[in-house]
Structures are given as C-alpha cells and as structure tokens.
N, C-alpha and C positions, 0 to 999 in steps of 0.2 A: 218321502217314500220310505216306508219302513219294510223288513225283511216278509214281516208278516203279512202283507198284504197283498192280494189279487193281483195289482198292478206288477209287483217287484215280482210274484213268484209264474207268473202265467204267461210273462211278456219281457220283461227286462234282463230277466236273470237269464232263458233258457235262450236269448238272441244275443246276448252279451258274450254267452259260452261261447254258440254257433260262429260267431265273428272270430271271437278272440285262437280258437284251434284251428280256423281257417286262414288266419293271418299267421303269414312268417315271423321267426322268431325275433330278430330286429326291429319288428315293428309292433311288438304284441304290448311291450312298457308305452308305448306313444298310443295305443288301440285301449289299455287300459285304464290309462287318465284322461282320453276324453270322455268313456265310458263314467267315469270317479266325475267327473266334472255335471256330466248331463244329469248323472244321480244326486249331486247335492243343490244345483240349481235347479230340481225340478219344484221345491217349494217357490223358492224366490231366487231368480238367475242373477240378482244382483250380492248374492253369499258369494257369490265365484269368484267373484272381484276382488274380498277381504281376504279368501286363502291362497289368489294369486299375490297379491302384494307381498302375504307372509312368506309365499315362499320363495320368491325374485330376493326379497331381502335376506332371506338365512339363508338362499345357496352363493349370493355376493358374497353375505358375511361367511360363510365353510371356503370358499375361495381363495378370500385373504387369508382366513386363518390357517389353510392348509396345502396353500400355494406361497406361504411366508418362512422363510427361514428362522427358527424357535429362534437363535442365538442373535440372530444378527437385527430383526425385526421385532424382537416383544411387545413392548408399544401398539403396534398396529395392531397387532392378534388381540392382544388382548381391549382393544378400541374395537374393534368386531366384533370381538365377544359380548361387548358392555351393549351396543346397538342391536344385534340381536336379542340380546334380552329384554334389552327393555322396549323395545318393538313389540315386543310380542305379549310382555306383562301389560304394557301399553294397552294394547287391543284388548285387551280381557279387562283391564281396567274402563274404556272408554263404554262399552257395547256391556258388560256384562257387571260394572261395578258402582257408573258413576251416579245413577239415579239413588240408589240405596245409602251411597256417600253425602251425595246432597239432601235425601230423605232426615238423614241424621243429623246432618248437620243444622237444618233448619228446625230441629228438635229440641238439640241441643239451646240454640240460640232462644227457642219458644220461652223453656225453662228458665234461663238467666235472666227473661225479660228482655232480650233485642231482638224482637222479631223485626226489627226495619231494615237490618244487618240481612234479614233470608235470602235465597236466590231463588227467585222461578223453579218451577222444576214440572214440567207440565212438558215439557220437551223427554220425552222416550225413547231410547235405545232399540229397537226389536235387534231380541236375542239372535244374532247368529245360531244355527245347528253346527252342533259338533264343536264349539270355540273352541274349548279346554281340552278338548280332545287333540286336537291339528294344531294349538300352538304348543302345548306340552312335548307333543313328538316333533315337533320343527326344531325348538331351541334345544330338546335333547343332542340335534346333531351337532349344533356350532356347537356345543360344551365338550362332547364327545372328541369332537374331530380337534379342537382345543387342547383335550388332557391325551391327547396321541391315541385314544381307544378305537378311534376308524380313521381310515382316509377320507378324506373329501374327497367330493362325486363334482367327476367333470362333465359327465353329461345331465345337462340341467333338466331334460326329460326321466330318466330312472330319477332325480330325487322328486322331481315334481309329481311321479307316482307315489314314491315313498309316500309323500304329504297327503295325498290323496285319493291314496287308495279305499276305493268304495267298502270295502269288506267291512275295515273298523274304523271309517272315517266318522261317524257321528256320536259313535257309542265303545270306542275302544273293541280291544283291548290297546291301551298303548305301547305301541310298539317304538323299541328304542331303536334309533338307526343301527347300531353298530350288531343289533337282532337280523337283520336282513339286506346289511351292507353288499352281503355277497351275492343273497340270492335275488337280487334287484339288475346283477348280472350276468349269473348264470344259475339256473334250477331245474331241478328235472321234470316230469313232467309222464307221470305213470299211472296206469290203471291199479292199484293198490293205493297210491296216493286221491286220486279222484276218488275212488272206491269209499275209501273213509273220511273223506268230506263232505259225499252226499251223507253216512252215516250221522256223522257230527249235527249238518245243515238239521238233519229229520227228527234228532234226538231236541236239538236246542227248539223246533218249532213244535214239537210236543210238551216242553217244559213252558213255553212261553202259552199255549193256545191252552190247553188242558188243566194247566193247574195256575200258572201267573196270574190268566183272567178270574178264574173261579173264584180264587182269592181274592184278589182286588174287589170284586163285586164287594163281598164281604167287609174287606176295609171303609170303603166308601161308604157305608152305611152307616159303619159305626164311630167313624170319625167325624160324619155329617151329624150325627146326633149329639157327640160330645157330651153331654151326661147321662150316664144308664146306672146298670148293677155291677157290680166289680169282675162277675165274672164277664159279662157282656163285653167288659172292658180289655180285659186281656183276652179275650177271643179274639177278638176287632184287630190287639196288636201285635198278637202272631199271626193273624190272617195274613195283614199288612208284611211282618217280618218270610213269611212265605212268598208271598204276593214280589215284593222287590229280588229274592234271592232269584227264584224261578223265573223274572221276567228279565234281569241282567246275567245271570249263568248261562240262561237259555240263548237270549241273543251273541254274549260272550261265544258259544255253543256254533250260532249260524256265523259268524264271522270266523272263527277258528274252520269252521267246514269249505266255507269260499273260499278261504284263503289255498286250502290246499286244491280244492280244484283247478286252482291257476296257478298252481306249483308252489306256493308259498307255505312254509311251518311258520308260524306263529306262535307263542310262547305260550301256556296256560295261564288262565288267567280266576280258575276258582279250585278251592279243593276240598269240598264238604267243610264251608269253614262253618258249619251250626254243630260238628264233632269237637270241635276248640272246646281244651278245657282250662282255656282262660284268655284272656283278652289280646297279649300277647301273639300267644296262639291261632286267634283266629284273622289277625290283621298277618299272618303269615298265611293263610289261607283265602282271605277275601280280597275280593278287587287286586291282584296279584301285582298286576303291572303298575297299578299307581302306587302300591304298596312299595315297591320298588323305584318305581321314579324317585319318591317322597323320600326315600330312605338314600338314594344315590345323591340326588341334588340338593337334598335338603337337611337331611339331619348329620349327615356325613362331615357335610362344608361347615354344619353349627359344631362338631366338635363331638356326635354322636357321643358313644359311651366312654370316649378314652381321658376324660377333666372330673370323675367322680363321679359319686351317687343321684349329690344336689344338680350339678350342672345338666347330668344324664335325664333325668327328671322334666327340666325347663326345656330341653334341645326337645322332646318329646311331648309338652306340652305345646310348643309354638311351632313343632310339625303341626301338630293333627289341629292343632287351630287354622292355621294356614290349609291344611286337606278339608277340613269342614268348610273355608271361604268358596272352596273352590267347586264344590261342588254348588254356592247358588248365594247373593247375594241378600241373605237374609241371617238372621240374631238364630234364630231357629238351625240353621246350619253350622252358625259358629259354637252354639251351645252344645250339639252333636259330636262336633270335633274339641272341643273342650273335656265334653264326659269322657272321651274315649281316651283324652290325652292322660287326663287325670288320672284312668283305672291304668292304662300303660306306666305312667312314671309310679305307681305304687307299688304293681308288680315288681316295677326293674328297682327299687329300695328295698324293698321287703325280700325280695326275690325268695329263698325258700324258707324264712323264717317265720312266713304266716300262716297261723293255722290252715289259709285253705289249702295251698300245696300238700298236706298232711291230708286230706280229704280222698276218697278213692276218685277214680277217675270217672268214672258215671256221672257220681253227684255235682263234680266241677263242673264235667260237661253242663247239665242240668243249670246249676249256676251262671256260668257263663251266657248260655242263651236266655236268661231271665234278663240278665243286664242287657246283652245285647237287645233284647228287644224294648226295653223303658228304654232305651237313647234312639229307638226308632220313633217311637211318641212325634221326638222334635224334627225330626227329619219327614215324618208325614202330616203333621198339624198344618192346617194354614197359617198360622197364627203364633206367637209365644202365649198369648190368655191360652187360645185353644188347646195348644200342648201339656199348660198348667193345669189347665179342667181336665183337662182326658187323663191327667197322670192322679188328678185328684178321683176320679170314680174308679179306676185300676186299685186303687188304696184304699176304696170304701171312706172317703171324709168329705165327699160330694152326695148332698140328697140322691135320691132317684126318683125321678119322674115318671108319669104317668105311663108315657110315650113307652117307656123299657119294655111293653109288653109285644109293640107291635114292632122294634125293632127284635126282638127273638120269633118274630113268627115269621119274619123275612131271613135273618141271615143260620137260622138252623134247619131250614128247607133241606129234604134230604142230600140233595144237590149238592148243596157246599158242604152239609158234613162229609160226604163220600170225598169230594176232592180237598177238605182239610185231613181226613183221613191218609188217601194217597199221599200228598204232600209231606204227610210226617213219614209215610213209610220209603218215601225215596229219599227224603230230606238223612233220615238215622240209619239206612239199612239198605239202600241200593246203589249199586257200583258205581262209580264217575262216570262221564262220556270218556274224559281220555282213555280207561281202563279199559272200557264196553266197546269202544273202538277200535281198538287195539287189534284184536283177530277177529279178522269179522268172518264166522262160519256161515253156513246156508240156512239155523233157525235162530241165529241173530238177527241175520238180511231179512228172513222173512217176518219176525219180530219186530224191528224198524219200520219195515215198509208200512205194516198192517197200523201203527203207533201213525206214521204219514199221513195213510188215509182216513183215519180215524181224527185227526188234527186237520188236515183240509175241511172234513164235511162239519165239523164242530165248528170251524173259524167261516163257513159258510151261512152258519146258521146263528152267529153271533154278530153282532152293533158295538160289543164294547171289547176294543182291542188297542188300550192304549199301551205308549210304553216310557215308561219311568224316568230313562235316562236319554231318552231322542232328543232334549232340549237343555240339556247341561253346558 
C-alpha cells in the first residue's frame, strides 16, 4: 500500500483518522500500531512477523540497557547493545544482503577456477518493505538510550509504535527515537497542527503525481534504450535526477503531513538540495535523516574529522560506501556511494584552496548538480555495463543508433517538456513545503486544494505510479 494510491487515500487513511480521534487518548498509541501493522502486512502479512521480532528484541535490549545501572553493570549494557545490533545488521544482512554475497562469491570462485567450491544460490530472500528503514530506527534506540541520550520506554506498546509507525515506516524519513521519545507520550493534538498536515500530505502528492511520474516516464525510456545522442542522454538523467527528488521529497512531504495529523512533528527531511553548491552541501540537504543517522553512528564512532585530513577522507569514504550498501545490494549502489564519498573526502582536503570554491555560487550550483546527476547514472542503470553505456552516450564516445530518432519523438512529447519545465522551476525557484506551510492563508489553502484536485484526477487517469524507495 503506498500513499498514493486509491486504496491508502479513499479508505485507509480517512478510517484510520475517523478511529484514531474517536479513541481515547490511552489508547490512541495501541489503536495506531495496529493500524502501522494492518498497513505493512497488507502486501505480505508474514513482514509483520520480521518487524515484530525486531522490535521484542530492541525493547528487551533498551530494557537491559536502560533499566541497568552504567557503574555497577557495563558488561550487560553493553552485551545488549552488541545483540541488538547485530540483530538487526543480521536481518538486513540475511533478507536483503546474502544473495548478492553469494552471487560474488561464486564469481569470485568462477575466476580463480573453483567453481566446485560455489554454493547454490537459487534459494531467494523476498525483500522485506521498509527493512533499512525500521532496523535503522530500532537500533538507533538501544545506542541512544546506551550513550544516556533518551530513557528507555517502559511501555512496550509506545515503542512498538515508535517501530511502526505507518507515516514513515517504508520509506522514512528516519526517525531517531530520542526525536519523539516525548511525543510518543504526550503530544498535542490541534487544528493548526492538522491544518498543515493536510497542507504537507497535498503538497507531497502533487510533487509525487504531477512531476515524479511525468519524469519517470521519461527516465524509463531512456535508460531502456541505453545508447542515443549525448543530449538524449543527459535529458534521460536529469529526468531520472527530477524523477527520484520529486518522488522521495514528495513522499518525505506525505509522511511529514501524517505524521502531524496524529499529533507527531517529524524532523525535515529535504531542503532544496539541487541549490548545493557542492557535494558537501547538498548531503546536508538531501535525505536529511539518513544523512544524520550516517554521520551520528557512523562517521562520528570512525573518528569523523577530529585524526586529520587523510583519516577525515577514509572515515568519509567508508560512510558513504557503507550508505550506498544500504540503499540496495548491488556493485551499482556501492559505486554511487563511492562517487559521493570520493568528491566529499576531496572537498574536506582541499576545503577552500580549490579553484572551485573561488567560483560564484551560480556556477557551483550548476557544477554540483552536473556531478550529482552522473552518480545517478549508477543508482538507475540495471546493470554496471548498462550504467558504463549510458555514461558513454552522455560523453558522446558511444555510437548512436538508429533507434535515437524515435526515442526523441517519445520523451520530447509536449507533455514531458512542460513537466521537465515545471520540475526545474520548483526544483531552482519555488518555496519548500516546510516554508509554504508554515502560514497557511486562505489563497495558499485554496492554491493546495486546487494542486489536490488537480493531482487526484491526473493520478486517476494514470497506470504508472511507481515509487522508488517502497522497497529499500
């Protein structure tokens, strides 16, 4: 069940509210996860079962560790902490890593000549929805409630929403516990707060229906074709670079909007990052909360920037290598977070002695989003050939094919010029949701609504509504 869809907006969501403000307030956390539950097991009700185990084990292990005295008990705490994590890497390792591991493996062995040595590997995993989403925020808490930054939750129902909450349970944003420790026991619950949630919900489903899809069309063509004309080429992978921003901001967008209808603030989770004028920059603006995860749990504990330039470098390359795993069991993923690590540890060396910082800010920008979109290449290709070819006809050192005539007579339909047009003018020149939200007058509201209706009857009349990050 995704946000955009018939089912979620015409029957789930609008009984889900009706329930949830009719139920007392004691019971509204126990009313909202089984609500969070019915929603993720409506593909396959045996998911339910993998984020229940996750969470019976990280609220055991927040227990021990925050029901243990630091001084007298470390040992234990920190035997909780070790089990919760690797519980939880576990799970993302078994379901979402080991097919790809043994793929290699038996690869590796090919090359050396012992292919007698390979393992079967014909036995599949089906990906959990949401993994990397719900164990990232699970084991945030034992670390959390570990380094003394929240209290452990005694009532095993408020964390078990925490884990589960439908808003950003599939697709983020990630939320850290110690983000809604409090309001998981007491939140308000007001018509200015609803008010700009529906705002949010209608902004994010017109970012997603009106311009995500339009785009995507567009990507999918030209990445299916894989060799054209150079321009064809970078058309295809800014479409794509619009296509993902607009289809994960926008959902970011609808979950940020739920969340406050059921009294929950939620942390931001985009912030025009195609204005970055540099790589740096824009991993402070994109994907917010994993940007943060990544930088709390991970590059912080490797030694972040405080052991020098070199080390500063490495800590930041084996972030974003490790953020590129995680985003998807594939060479194509790890190379994506490699590029990015790479141009990050260059920046943090050079920091402002490189000509580009000398450059106006326009042109960085400009810069910036050029790279950011050749490291999309890898992150959309089926393939590493496929990604090589498609980076070869962007650079004109791939022939061009016949074929290039009839993929420009499809993806320059006026159609998708008009919504790659829009897309660049909200992308470089239109307010954020959080801003636009923020006071909402009566020709905002009615500017919204009209944006609604206009996004219902379009998402009525469309078949292709997929979305990017539902199976991460």
């Amino acid at each position: 069940m995704v946000f955009s869809s018939h089912l979620f907006l015409f029957y789930f969501l609008p009984i889900s509210l009706g329930l949830y403000y009719l139920m007392p307030m004691r019971g509204r956390n126990l009313l909202l996860t089984l609500l969070s539950y019915l929603f993720y097991g409506w593909s396959n009700p045996l998911f339910t079962l993998l984020m229940f185990f996750s969470t019976v084990v990280d609220y055991i292990c927040g227990w021990v560790i925050g029901g243990t005295h630091p001084a007298g008990h470390l040992r234990k705490r920190k035997v909780a902490l070790f089990v919760s994590i690797v519980t939880n890497l576990g799970l993302l390792g078994i379901f979402k890593y080991s097919h790809f591991a043994l793929e290699n493996y038996n690869l590796l062995l090919g090359a050396s000549g012992l292919d007698g040595l390979g393992i079967e590997t014909s036995l599949r995993f089906i990906l959990p929805l949401g993994i990397s989403f719900y164990t990232f925020q699970s084991m945030s808490y034992s670390i959390d409630v570990y380094r003394g930054e929240a209290g452990y939750k005694k009532n095993f129902i408020d964390f078990a929403c925490y884990v589960s909450m439908f808003p950003q349970l599939v697709a983020g944003p990630i939320i850290r516990f110690q983000e809604v420790a409090n309001q998981l026991s007491v939140r308000t619950h007001t018509m200015e707060k609803f008010s700009r949630g529906v705002a949010f919900f209608c902004l994010g489903m017109a970012k997603k229906v009106l311009l995500a899809n339009g785009c995507g069309k567009i990507a999918d063509v030209t990445f299916a074709a894989g060799t054209m004309h150079w321009l064809d080429a970078w058309y295809g992978a800014m479409a794509y670079a619009f296509q993902i921003y607009f289809d994960f901001s926008g959902y970011s967008d609808m979950a940020i909007g739920l969340g406050l209808m059921f009294g929950f603030v939620f942390p931001k989770n985009f912030s025009s990052p195609y204005k970055s004028a540099s790589i740096t920059e824009f991993w402070r603006r994109w994907h917010i909360s994993l940007s943060t995860w990544l930088r709390e749990y991970l590059y912080i504990p490797l030694g972040g920037n405080r052991k020098g330039r070199s080390r500063t470098a490495v800590n930041l390359l084996v972030v974003m290598f490790l953020g590129g795993l995680w985003h998807g069991a594939s060479w194509n993923f790890i190379i994506w977070g490699l590029f990015h690590g790479s141009l990050l540890g260059f920046e943090r060396s050079r920091e402002r002695r490189s000509i580009y910082f000398r450059l106006r800010r326009p042109l960085r920008i400009a810069l910036t989003f050029l790279l950011v979109v050749i490291a999309w290449v890898f992150f959309r290709a089926e393939s590493l050939p496929g990604a090589l070819n498609y980076l070869g006809s962007m650079f004109g050192v791939v022939p061009v094919p016949e074929t290039s005539l009839l993929i420009r007579g499809i993806v320059y339909q006026p159609y998708f010029l008009l919504v790659m047009a829009l897309a660049s003018l909200v992308v470089w020149a239109a307010p954020q949701s959080w801003d636009w939200t923020r006071e909402l007058t009566l020709k905002k509201s009615i500017g919204i609504a009209l944006l609604m209706s206009f996004s219902l009857i379009v998402l009525t009349l469309q078949s292709y509504n997929p979305f990017i990050y539902f199976n991460f």
